[in-house]
C-alpha positions in Angstrom: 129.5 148.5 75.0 126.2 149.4 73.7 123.4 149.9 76.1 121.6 147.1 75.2 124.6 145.0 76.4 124.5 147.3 80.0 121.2 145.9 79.8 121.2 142.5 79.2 124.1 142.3 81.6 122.9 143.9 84.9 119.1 142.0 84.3 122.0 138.8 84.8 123.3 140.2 87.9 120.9 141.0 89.5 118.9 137.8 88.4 121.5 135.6 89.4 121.0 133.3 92.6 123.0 133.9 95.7 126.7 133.1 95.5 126.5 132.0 91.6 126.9 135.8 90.0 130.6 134.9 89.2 130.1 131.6 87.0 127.2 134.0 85.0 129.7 136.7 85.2 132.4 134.2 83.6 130.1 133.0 80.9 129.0 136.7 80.1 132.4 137.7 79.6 133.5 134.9 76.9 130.1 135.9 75.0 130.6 139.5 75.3 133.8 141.1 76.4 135.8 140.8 79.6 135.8 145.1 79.7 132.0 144.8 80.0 133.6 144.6 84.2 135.1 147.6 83.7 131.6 149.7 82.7 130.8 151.8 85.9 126.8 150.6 85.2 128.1 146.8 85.8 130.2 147.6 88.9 127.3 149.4 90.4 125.2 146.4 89.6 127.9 144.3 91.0 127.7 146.0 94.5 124.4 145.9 94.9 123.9 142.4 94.0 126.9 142.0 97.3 125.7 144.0 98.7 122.0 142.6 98.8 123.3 139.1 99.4 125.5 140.0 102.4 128.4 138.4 100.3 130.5 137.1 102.4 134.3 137.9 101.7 137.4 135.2 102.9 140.1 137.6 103.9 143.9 136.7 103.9 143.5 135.5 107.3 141.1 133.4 107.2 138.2 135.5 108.7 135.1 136.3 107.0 134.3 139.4 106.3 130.5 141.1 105.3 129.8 143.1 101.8 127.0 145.6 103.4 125.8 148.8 102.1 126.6 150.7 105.4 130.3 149.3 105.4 130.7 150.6 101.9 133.9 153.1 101.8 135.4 155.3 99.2 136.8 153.8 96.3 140.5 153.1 96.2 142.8 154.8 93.5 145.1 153.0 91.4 148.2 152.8 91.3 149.7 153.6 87.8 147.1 154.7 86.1 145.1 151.8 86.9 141.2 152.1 87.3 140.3 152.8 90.8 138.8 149.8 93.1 135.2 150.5 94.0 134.9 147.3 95.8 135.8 148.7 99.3 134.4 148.1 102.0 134.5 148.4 106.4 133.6 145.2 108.7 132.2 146.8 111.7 132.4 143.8 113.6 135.1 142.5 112.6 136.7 146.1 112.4 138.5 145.7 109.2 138.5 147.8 105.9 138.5 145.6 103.1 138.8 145.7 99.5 138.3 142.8 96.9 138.5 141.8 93.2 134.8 141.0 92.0 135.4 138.5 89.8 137.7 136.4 92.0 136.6 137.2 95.7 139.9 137.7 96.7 140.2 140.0 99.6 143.2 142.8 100.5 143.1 144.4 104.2 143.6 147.9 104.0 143.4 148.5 107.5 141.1 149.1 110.9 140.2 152.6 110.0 136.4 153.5 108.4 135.9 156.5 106.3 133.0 157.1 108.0 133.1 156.3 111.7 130.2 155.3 114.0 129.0 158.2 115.9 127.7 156.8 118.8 126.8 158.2 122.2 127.1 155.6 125.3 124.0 154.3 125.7 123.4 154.1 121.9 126.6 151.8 121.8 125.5 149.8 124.7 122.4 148.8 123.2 124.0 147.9 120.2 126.5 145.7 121.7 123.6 144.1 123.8 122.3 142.8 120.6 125.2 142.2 118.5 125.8 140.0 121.6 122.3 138.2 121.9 122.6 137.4 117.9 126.3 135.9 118.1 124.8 133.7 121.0 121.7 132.6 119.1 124.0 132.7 116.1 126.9 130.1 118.2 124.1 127.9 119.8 122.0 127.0 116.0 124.4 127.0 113.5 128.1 125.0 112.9 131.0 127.3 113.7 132.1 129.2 110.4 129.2 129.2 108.4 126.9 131.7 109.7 127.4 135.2 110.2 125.4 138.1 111.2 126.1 141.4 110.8 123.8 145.3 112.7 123.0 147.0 109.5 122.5 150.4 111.2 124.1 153.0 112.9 
């Protein structure tokens, strides 16, 4: 892939409106080349632009998890020689790690442990639950059940 192609390809990603980068993804792909996915530029693009837009994530059981920059984990490894999995992530709220396929959404739980745990002392930690509280009630009381979600950005 030339770099005029890298180019071209993140200026779409990160143009494209929330929750639409996979049909522009889809079109890219059958005008270019369905490895351009596989460039480490357009995966980095890719995570920011989830990253930026809180993309929300459906895992296998039904929960919705949040793409955040401060949940991002360690990329996963193949198996088999297989490119490694950048698209890892940690729900603090919902304590879940998380990775998914980019082009399909489709979610794997890897399990309730972060690669970089909170370090909180007690009081910090209280005050964070008092808000993460107040925002789930303000979030409960305004918006139909399932389609909002909030999520502390900071630690």
């Amino acid at each position: 892939m030339s770099n005029v192609q890298k180019k071209i390809v993140k200026y779409f990603i990160k143009s494209s409106p929330v929750a639409e980068v996979n049909m522009i993804l889809k079109d890219l792909c059958s005008i270019i080349d369905r490895e351009i996915l596989d460039n480490e530029d357009i995966q980095n693009a890719l995570k920011e632009y989830f990253e930026l837009h809180k993309q929300h994530i459906k895992l296998p059981d039904g929960r919705i998890a949040m793409v955040t920059e401060i949940g991002r984990q360690n990329a996963l490894e193949g198996e088999d020689g297989a490119p490694a999995n950048p698209f890892v992530y940690f729900d603090s709220k919902l304590g879940i790690k998380f990775s998914f396929d980019p082009n399909t959404l489709q979610a794997t739980v890897l399990g309730d442990v972060s690669d970089f745990p909170e370090e909180l002392d007690e009081q910090w930690a209280s005050y964070k639950s008092g808000i993460e509280t107040a925002i789930d009630t303000y979030i409960a009381q305004n918006y139909r059940q399932g389609t909002t979600r909030a999520c502390l950005c900071f630690n």
